[in-house]
C-alpha positions in Angstrom: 190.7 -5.0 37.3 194.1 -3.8 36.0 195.4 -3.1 39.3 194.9 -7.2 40.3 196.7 -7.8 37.2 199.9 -10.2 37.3 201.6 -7.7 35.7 201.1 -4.5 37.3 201.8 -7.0 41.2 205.0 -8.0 40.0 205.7 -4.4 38.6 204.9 -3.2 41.9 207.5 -5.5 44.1 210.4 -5.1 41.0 210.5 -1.3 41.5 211.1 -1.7 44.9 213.5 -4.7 45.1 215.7 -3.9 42.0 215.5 -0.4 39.8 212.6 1.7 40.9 213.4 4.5 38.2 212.5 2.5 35.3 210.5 3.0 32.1 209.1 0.1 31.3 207.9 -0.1 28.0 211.6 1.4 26.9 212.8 -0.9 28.9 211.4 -4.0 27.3 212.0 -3.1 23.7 215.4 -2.0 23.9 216.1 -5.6 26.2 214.9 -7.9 23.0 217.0 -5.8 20.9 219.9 -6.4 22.9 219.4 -9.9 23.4 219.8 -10.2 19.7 223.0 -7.5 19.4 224.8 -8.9 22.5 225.1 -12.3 21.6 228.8 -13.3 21.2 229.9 -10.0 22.8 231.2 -9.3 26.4 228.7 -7.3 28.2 231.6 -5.4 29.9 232.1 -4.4 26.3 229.2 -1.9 26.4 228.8 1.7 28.8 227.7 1.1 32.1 224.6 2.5 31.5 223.9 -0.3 29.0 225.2 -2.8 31.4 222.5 -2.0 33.8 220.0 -1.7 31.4 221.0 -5.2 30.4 221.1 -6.5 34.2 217.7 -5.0 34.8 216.1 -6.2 32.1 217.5 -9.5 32.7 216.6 -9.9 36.0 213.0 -8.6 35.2 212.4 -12.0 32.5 214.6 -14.1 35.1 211.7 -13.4 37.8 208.9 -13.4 35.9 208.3 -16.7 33.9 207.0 -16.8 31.0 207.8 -12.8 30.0 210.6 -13.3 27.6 208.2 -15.7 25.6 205.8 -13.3 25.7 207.6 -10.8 24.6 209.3 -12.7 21.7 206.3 -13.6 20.0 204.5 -10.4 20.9 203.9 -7.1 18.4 205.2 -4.2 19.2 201.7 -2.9 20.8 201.8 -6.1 22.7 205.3 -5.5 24.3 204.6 -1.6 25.2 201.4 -2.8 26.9 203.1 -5.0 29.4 205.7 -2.4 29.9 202.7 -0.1 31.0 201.3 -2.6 33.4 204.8 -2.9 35.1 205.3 0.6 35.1 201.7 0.9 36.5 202.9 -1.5 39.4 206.2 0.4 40.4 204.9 4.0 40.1 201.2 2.6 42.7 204.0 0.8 44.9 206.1 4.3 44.9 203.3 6.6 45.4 202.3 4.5 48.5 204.7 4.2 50.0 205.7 8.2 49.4 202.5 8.8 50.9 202.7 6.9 54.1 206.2 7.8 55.0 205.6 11.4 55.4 204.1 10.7 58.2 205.8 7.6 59.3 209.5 9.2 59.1 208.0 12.4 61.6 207.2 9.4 64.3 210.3 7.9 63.9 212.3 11.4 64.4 210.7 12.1 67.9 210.6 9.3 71.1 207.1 8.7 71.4 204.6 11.0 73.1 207.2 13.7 72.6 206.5 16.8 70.3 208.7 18.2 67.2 209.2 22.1 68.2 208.1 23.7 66.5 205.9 21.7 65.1 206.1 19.8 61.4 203.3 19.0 59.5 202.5 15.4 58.8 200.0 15.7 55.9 201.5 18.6 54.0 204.8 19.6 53.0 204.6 23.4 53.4 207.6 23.7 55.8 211.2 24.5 54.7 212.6 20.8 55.8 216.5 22.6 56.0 215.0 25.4 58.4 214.4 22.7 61.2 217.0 21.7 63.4 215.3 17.7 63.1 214.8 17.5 59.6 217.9 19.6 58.8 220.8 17.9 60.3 219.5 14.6 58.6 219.1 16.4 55.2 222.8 17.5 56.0 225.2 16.4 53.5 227.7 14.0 55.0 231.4 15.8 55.2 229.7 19.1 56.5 229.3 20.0 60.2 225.0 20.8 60.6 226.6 22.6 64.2 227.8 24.9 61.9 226.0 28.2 61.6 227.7 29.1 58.1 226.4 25.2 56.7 222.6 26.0 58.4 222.6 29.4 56.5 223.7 28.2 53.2 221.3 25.1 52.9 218.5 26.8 54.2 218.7 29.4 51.4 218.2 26.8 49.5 217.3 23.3 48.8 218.8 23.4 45.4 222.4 23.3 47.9 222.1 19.6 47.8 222.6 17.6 44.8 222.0 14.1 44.3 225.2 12.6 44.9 225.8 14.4 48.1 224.3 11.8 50.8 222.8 13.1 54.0 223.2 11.8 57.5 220.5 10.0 58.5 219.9 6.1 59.3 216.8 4.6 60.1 215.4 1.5 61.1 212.1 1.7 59.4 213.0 -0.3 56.0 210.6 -2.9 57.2 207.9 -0.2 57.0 208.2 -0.5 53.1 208.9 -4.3 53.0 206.8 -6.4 55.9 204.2 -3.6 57.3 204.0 0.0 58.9 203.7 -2.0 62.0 206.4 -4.1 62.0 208.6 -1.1 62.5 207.3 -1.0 66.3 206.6 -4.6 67.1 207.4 -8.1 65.5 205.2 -9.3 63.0 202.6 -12.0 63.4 204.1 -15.4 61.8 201.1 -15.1 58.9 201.3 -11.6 58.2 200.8 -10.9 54.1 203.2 -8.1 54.1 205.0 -6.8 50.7 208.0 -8.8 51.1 206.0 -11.9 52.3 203.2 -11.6 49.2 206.0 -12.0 46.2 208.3 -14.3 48.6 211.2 -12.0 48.8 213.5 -13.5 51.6 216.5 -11.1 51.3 217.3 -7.6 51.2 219.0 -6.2 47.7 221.2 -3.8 46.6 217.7 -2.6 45.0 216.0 -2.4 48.1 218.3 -0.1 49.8 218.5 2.0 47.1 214.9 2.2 47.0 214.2 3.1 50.7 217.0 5.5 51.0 215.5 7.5 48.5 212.0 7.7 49.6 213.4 8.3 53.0 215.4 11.7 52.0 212.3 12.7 50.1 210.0 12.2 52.9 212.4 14.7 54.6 212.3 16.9 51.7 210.4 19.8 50.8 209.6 18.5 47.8 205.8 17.4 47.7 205.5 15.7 44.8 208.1 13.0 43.8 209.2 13.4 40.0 212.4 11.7 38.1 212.6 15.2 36.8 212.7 16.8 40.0 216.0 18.9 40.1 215.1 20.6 43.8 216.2 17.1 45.9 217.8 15.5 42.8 216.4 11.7 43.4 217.2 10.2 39.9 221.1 10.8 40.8 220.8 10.0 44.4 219.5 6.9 43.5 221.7 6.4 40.4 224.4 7.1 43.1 223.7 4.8 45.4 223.1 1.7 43.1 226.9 2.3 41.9 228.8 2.2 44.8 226.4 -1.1 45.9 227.0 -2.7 42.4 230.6 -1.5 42.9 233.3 -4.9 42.4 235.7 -2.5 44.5 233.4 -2.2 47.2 232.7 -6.0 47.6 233.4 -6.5 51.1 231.9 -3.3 52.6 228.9 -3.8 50.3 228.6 -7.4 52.1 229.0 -6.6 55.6 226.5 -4.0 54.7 223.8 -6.6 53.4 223.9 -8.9 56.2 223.7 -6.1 58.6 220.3 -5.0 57.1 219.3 -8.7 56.5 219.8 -9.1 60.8 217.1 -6.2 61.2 214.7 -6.5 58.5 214.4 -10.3 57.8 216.2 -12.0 61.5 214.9 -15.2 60.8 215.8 -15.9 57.7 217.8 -19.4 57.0 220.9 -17.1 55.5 221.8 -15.9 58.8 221.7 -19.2 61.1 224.0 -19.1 63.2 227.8 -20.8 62.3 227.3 -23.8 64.4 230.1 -24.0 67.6 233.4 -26.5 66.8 232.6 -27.6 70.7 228.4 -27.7 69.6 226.9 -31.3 70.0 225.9 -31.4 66.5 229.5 -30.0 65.4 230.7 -33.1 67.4 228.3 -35.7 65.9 228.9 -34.2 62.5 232.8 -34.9 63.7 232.6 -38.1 64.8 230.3 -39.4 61.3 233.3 -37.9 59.1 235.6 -40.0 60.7 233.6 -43.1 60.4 233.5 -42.5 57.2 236.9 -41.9 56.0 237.2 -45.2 58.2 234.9 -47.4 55.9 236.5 -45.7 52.6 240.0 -46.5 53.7 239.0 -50.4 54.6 237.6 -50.5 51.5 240.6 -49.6 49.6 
């Protein structure tokens, strides 16, 4: 089955984790063309657009081995039909997960066994999303007061109001309903449990990842109820585009960081990048201590 395919599974954990916006069989052409054009030239050279395209298409061979050989001694037909099993794999993985957090994010909105007045439907999309006080002052862009009667007017005549780089206010903890399991969001999950990020290994959140999950989370909000690249009501293509530049940002090193590790404590806790640093007055720290010494002892006696 195609959907079992090595391909189409790696597509679908790639869209997630590093550009889910991505046509694939472009994608691949245009990377063995630049491999040949970019040799001997800077990279920062070239329009950022091209830089990403670069870094994407790099990663994409990097994690999958065996692709580039593939793809160098494969026709053209050849290379466009493994850029339609990957983009087979990212658009399933997006389309899942776009279904199951419309209902997901309306949980999450309300403490539990609590109603949304009025009501919001879980299934279909037919309400206004800016003409509830809930779903509204998340939608809100950031820099404008939701408190505000004028703001509540003007973006409920309208969903068009927000563009894609104006970010809304919302947070949530639920990335780990994307990455381990819809459960996990409520409870820990069990030591075996095959989740997404489990299945391909991924031990780390990315600047992909966040990307990713902020924009199916301010869709799931949205009225729209189909998502589309094209869609030019909620704008996603920029949002995301938007978001990946400030996170891939060299000036925004530091915050970008701190911002990482934050989301690393909540979605993956126990992950070995986030032990502890160990105590100068720890037992260990003190062993490790006293073994130093002895050895810069035994290298001084034998000099």
């Amino acid at each position: 089955m195609t959907s079992s395919n090595p391909l189409v599974l790696h597509g679908r954990h790639f869209g997630r984790t590093v550009f889910a916006l991505c046509n694939y069989p472009a994608l691949l052409a245009a990377g063995i063309l630049q491999l040949e054009e970019l040799q001997g030239s800077p990279i920062e050279d070239y329009l950022a657009d091209v830089q990403r395209e670069h870094r994407v298409f790099t990663n994409l061979i990097d994690s999958y081995p065996g692709l580039l050989d593939r793809l160098v001694k494969g026709e053209e037909e050849d290379i466009l039909h493994m850029g339609e099993l990957l983009g087979k794999g990212a658009a399933g993985a997006q389309g899942n997960n776009t279904k199951t957090l419309k209902s997901a994010v309306l949980e999450w909105l309300v403490p539990r066994g609590q109603a949304v007045i009025p009501p919001l439907s879980r299934n279909i999309k037919s309400d206004p999303r800016f003409n509830h006080e809930v779903t509204g002052a998340l939608l809100c862009p950031a820099g404008l007061d939701w408190s505000n009667t004028e703001t509540k007017q003007s973006l409920k005549s309208s969903e068009t109001a927000v563009y894609g780089d104006q970010w809304p206010m919302f947070l949530y903890a639920g990335f780990k309903h994307v990455f381990t399991s819809p459960s996990s969001v409520d409870r820990e999950p069990k030591a075996m449990q095959s989740g997404n990020a489990y299945l391909h290994g991924m031990k780390c959140v990315t600047q992909g990842s966040l990307a990713y999950v902020a924009m199916q989370i301010r869709f799931s909000l949205s009225l729209s109820s189909v998502f589309l690249r094209t869609d030019t009501v909620m704008d996603s293509k920029n949002f995301y585009h938007s978001i990946l530049n400030l996170l891939e940002d060299p000036e925004e090193s530091e915050e970008v960081t701190d911002l990482m590790m934050w989301w690393m404590r909540r979605v993956f806790p126990n992950s070995s990048s986030l032990q502890r640093t160990i105590s100068k007055n720890s037992a260990l720290s003190k062993i490790q201590e006293k073994c130093a010494a002895l050895q810069e002892q035994a290298t001084a006696d034998a000099n």
